[in-house]
N, C-alpha and C positions, 0 to 999 in steps of 0.2 A: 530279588523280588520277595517279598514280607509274605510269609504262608496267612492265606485268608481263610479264618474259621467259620463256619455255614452251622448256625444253631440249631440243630432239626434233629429229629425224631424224639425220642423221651425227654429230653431239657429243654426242649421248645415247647412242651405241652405246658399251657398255663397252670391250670392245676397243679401238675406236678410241682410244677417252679414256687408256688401257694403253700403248698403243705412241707416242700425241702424248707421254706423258708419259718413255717411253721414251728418244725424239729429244732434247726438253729435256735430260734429265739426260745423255745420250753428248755431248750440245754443250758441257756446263759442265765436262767432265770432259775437253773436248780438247785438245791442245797450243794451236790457233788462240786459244784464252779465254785460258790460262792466258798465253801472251803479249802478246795484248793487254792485259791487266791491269799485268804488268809496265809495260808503253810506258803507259799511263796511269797509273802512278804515278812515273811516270820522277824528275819533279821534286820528289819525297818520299823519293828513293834516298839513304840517305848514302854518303859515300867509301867504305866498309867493303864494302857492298852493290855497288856499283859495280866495285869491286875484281874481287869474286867473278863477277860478270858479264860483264863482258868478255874472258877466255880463252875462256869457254862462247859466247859468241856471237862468235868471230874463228874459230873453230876449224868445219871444211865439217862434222867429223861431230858437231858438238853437244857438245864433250868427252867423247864415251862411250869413247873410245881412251885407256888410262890406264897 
């Protein structure tokens, strides 16, 4: 018989369910993801890529000085 799971008490509260989903999406949407994604694709980078990468990442203010 398949165990049947009963959604209740704090994960069944809507809200909560609102703002857990909240936290996910501000985390995928942070600088921390977006460069760890880079660094795991590090070795699928071509030269061209790479190129463009390394003034932005040598530079303390992130190349936003231009």
């Amino acid at each position: 018989m398949p165990r049947g799971y009963v959604n209740s008490g704090k994960n069944a509260d809507p809200e909560f369910r609102r703002q857990r989903a909240r936290d996910a999406r501000a985390a995928q949407l942070s600088i921390e993801h977006y460069v760890q994604g880079v660094v795991a694709r590090a070795p699928e980078l071509t030269e061209e890529q790479k190129a463009i990468l390394r003034p932005l990442v040598s530079q303390p203010d992130g190349g936003a000085s231009a």
